[in-house]
Backbone as a printed PyTorch tensor [residue, N CA C, xyz], in Angstrom:
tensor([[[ 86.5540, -51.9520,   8.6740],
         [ 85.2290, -51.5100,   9.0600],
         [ 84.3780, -52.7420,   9.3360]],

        [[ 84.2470, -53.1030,  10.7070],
         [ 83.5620, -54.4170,  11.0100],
         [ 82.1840, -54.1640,  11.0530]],

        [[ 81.4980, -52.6970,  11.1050],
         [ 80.2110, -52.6410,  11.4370],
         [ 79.4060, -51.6000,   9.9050]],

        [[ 79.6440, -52.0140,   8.9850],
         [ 79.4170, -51.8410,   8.0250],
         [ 78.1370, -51.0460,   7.5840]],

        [[ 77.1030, -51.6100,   8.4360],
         [ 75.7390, -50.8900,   8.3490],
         [ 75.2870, -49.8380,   9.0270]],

        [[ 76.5800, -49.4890,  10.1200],
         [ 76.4990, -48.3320,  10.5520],
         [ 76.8530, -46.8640,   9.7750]],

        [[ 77.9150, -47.1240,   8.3980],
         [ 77.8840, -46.2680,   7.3380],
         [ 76.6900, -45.5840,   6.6960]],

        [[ 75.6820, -46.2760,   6.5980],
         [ 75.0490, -45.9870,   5.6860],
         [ 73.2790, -46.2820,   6.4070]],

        [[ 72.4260, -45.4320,   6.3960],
         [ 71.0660, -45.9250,   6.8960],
         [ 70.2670, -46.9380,   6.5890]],

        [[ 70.4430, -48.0280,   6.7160],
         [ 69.4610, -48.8520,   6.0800],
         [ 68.1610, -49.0580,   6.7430]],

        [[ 68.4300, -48.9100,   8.1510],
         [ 67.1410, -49.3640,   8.8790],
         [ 65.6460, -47.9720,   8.8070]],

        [[ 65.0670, -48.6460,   9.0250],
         [ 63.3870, -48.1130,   8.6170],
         [ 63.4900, -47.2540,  10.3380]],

        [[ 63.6460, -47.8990,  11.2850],
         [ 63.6730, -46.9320,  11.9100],
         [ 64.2890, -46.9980,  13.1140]],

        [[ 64.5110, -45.6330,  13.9330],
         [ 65.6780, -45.3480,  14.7040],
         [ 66.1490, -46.2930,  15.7980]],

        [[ 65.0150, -47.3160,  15.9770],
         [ 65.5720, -47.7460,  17.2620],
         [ 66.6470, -49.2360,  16.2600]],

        [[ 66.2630, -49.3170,  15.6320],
         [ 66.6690, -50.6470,  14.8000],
         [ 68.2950, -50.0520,  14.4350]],

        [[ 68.2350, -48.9440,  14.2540],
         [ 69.8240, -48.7580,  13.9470],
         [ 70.6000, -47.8340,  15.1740]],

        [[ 69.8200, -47.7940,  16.5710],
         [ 70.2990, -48.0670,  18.0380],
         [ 70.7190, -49.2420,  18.3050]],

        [[ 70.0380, -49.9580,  18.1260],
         [ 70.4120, -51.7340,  18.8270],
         [ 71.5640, -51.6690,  17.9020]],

        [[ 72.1290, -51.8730,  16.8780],
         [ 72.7880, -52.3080,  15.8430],
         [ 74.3580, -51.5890,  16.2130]],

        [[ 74.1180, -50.5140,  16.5190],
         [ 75.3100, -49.4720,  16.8960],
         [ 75.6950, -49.5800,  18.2580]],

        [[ 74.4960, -50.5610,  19.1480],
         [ 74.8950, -50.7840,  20.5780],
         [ 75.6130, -52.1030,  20.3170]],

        [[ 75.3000, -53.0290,  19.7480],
         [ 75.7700, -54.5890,  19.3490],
         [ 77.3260, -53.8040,  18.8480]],

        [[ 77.1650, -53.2340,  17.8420],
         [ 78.5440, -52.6040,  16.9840],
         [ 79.7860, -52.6380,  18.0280]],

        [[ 79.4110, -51.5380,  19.2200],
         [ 80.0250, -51.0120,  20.1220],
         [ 80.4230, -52.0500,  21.6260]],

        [[ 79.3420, -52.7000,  21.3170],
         [ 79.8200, -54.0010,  22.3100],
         [ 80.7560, -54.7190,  22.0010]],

        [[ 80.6070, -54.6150,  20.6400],
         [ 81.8730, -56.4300,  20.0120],
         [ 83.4170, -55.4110,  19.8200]],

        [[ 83.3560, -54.1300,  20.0630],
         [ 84.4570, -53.5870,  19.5440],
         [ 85.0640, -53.3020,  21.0320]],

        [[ 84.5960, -53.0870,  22.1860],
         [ 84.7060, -53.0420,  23.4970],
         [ 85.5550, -54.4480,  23.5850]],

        [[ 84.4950, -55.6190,  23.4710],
         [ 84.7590, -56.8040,  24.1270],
         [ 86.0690, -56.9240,  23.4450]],

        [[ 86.8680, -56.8290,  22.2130],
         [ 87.5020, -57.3760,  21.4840],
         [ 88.8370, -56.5710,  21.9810]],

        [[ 88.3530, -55.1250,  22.3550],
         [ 89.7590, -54.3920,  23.1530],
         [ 89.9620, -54.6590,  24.5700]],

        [[ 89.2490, -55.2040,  25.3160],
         [ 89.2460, -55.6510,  26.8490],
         [ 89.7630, -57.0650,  26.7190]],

        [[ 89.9290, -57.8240,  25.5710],
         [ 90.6120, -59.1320,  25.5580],
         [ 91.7360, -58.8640,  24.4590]],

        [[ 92.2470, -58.4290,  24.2530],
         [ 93.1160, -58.0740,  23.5390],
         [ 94.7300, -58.9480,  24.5420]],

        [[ 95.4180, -60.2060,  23.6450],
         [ 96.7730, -60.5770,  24.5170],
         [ 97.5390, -59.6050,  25.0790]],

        [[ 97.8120, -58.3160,  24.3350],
         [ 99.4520, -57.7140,  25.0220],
         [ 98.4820, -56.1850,  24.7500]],

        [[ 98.4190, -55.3570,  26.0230],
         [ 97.7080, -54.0190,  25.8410],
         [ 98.7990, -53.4660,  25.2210]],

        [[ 97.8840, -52.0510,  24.6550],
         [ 99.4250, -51.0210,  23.8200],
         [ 99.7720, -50.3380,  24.4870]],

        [[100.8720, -50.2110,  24.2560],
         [101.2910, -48.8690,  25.3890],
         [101.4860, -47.0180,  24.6760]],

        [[100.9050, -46.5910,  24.7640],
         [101.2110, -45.4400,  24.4170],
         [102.3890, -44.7800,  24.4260]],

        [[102.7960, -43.7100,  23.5550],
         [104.3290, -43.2580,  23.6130],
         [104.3720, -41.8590,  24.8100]],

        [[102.9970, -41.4380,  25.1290],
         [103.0070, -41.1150,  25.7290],
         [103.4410, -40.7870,  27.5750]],

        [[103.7330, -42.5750,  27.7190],
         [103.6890, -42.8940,  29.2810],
         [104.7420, -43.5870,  29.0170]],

        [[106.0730, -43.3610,  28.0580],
         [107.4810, -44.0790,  28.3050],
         [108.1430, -43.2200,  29.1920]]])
C-alpha cells in the first residue's frame, strides 16, 4: 500500500484529499507505463 493516506481521512477537506488521490494515481500509472518486461495475461496465450 504505497498511498497510505488514501485509507483513512485525514484531510480537513475534500479537495486536499483529491490532489492526494490524483498524485496517488499518477505515481501508480507512471510506475506501470515504465515497467522493464509488460505482463502478459493468460488470457491472450
Amino acid at each position: 500500500m504505497n498511498a497510505r493516506r488514501n485509507a483513512r481521512d485525514y484531510e480537513r477537506l475534500p479537495q486536499h484529499s483529491e490532489a492526494h488521490l490524483n498524485w496517488a494515481l499518477i505515481a501508480m500509472m507512471t510506475r506501470r507505463l515504465t515497467r522493464k518486461s509488460p505482463r502478459t495475461s493468460q488470457w491472450t496465450r
